[in-house]
C-alpha positions as CSV (number, residue, x, y, z in Angstrom):
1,X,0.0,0.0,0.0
2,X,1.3,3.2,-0.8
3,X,2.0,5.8,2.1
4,X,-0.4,8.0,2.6
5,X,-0.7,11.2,5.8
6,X,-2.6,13.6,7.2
7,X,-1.9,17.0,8.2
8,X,1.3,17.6,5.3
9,X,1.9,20.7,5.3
10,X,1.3,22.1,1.3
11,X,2.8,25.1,0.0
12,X,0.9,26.3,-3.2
13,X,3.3,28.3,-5.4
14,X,3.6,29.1,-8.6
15,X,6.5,26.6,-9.0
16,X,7.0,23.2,-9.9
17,X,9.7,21.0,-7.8
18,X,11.2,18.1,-8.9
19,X,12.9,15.4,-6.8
20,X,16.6,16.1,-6.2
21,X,16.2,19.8,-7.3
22,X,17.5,22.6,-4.6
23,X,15.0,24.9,-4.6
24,X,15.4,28.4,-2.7
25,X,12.7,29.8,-1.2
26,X,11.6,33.0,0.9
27,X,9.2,32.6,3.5
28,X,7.8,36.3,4.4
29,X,3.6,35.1,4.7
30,X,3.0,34.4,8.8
31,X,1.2,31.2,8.1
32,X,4.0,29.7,6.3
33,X,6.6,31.1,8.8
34,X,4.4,29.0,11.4
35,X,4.6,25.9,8.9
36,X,8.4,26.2,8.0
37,X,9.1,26.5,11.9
38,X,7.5,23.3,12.6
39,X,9.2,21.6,10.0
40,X,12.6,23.1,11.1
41,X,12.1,21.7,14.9
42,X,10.8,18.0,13.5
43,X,12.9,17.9,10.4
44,X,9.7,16.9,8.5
45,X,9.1,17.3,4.9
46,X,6.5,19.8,3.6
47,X,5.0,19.9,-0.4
48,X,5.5,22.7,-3.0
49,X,2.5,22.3,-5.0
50,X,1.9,24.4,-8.5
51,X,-0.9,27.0,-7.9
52,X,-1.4,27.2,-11.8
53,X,-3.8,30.1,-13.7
54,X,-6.3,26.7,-13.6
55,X,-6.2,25.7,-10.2
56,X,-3.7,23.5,-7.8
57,X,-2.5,20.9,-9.3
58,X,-2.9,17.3,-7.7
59,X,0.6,15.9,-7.8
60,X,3.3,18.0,-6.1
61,X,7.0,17.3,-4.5
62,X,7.6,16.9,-1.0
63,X,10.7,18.9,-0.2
64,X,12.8,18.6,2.6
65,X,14.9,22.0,4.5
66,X,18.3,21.6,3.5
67,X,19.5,25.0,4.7
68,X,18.4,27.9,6.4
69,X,20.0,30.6,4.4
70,X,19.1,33.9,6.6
71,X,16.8,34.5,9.1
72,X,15.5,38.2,9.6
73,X,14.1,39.7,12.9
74,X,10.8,39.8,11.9
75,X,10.9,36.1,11.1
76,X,10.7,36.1,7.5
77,X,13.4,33.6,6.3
78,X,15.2,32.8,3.4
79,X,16.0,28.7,2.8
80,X,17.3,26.4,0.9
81,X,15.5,23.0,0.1
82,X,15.5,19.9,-1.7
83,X,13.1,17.9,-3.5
84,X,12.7,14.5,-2.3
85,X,9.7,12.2,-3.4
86,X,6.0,13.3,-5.3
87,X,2.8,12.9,-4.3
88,X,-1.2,13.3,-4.7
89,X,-3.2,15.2,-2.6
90,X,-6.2,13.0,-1.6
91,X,-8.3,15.6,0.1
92,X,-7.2,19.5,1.9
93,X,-7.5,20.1,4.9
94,X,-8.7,23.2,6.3
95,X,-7.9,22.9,10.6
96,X,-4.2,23.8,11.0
97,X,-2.8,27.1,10.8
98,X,-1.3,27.0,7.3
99,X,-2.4,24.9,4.2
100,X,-2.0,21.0,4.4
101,X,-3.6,17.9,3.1
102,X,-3.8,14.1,3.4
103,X,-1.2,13.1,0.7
104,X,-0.3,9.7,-0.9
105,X,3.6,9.4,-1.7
106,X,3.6,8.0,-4.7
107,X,4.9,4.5,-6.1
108,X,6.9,3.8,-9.8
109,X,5.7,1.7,-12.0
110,X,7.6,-1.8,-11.8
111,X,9.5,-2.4,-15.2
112,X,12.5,-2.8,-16.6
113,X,14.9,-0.1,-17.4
114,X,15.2,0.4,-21.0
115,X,19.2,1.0,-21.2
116,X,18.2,2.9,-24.4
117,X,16.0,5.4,-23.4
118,X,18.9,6.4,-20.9
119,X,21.9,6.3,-23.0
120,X,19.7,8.7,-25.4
121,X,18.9,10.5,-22.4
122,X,22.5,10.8,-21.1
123,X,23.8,11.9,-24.7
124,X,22.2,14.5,-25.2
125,X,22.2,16.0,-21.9
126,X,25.7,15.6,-21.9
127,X,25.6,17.9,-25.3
128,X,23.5,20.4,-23.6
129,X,25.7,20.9,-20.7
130,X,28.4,20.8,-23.4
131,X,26.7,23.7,-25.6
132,X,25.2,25.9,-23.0
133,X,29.2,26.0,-20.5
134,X,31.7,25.1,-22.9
135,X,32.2,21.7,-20.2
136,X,30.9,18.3,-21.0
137,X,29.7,16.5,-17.6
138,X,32.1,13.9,-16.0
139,X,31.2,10.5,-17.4
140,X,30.7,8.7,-13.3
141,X,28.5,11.7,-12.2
142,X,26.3,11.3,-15.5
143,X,26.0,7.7,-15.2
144,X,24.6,8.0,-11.4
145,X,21.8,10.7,-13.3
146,X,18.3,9.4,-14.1
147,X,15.2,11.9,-15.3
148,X,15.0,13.6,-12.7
149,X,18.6,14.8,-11.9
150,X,18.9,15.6,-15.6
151,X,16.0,17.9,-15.4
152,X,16.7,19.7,-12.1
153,X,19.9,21.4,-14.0
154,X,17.6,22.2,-16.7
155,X,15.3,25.4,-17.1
156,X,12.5,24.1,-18.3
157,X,9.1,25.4,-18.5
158,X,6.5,24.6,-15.8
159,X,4.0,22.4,-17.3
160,X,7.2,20.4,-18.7
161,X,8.3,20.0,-15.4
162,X,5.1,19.1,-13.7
163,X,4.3,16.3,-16.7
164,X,8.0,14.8,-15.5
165,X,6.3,15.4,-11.9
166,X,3.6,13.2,-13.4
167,X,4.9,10.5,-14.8
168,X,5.3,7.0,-12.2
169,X,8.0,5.3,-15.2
170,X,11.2,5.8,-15.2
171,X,12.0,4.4,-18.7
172,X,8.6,7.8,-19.9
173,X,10.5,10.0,-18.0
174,X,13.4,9.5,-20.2
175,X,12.0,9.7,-23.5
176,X,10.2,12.9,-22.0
177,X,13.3,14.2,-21.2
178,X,15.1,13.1,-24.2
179,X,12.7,15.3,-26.4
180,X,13.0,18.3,-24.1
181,X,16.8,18.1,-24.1
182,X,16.4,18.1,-27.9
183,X,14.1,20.9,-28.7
184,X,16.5,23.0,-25.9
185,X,19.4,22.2,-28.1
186,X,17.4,23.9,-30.8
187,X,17.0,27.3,-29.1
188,X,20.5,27.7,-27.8
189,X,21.9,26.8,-31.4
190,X,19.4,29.4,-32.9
191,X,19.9,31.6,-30.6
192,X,23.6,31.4,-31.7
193,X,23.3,31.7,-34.9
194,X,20.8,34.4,-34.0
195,X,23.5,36.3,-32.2
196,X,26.0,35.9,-34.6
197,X,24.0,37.3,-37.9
198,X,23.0,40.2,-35.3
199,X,27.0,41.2,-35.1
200,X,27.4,40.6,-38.2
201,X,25.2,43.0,-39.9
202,X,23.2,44.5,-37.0
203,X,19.8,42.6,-38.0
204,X,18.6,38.9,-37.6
205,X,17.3,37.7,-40.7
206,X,14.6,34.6,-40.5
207,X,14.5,31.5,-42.9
């Protein structure tokens, strides 16, 4: 049975976390001062959830406190977390002091990995890296990256992120991010070409 609980703190943003992302945050509303504070004396996890122009999205990313970056006197705070697991909020609940939830951490799909899907994967994030600093990643730290440490690095676009977020396969989380290293690859190389006919000539001619 997956593992579900009651009264998770849920912090609706307009963000989308992914697991393993570090994810900077500044906590200035008193409700979630009172939430962060309790999860700073219990070392508990609380959710970043996407408050999207349609609504909250179900699935979110529980996110755990991995530094407190600077506290102010009035008790506004700025931290430093990390994403850690997703899951689906099963109902909201409405009697603690800040926003929270029952939530079910969700389980992956049991399959095979499809060795690939991540060499694809690995390639060309490695070439994206490669383009975007000029430094190709070290071949033992790629190896150890799956979908979701590929994709924290990676600026992607919020509903991008949150159908990784989605996704319970590893192997569809691959191919996902296989297509959105590729169409990144795109923009930076016409953006460079883009650049280079604008210093060439002063204008940026299409087609």
């Amino acid at each position: 049975m997956p593992e579900r609980r009651r009264d998770f703190p849920l912090f609706p943003i307009g963000i989308v976390a992914l697991p393993t992302e570090m994810v900077p945050l500044h906590i200035f509303e008193a409700r979630y001062k009172t939430m962060i504070g309790e999860c700073l004396e219990t070392g508990s996890e609380f959710g970043i959830v996407w408050l999207s122009d349609e609504g909250l999205r179900p699935i979110g990313c529980a996110c755990e406190i991995s530094e407190v970056l600077q506290r102010m006197e009035d008790g506004r705070m700025n931290i430093l977390t990390r994403g850690t697991r997703p899951f689906r909020i099963v109902e909201r609940q409405a009697e603690l002091p800040y926003p929270a939830g029952e939530v079910e951490f969700l389980e992956e799909k049991p399959e095979a990995p499809d060795p690939t899907a991540l060499e694809e994967a690995h390639d060309i994030y490695a070439d994206l890296v490669e383009q975007a600093t000029d430094e190709r990643p070290d071949d033992e730290r790629l190896a150890a990256m799956g979908a979701y440490e590929m994709a924290a690095t990676v600026d992607f676009g919020l509903e991008a992120k949150q159908g990784l977020l989605d996704l319970r396969s590893e192997n569809a989380r691959l191919r996902l991010v296989t297509r959105l290293f590729r169409a990144a690859e795109r923009r930076l190389k016409f953006i460079e070409r883009a650049q280079t006919r604008a210093r060439s000539n002063g204008k940026v001619r299409f087609g």
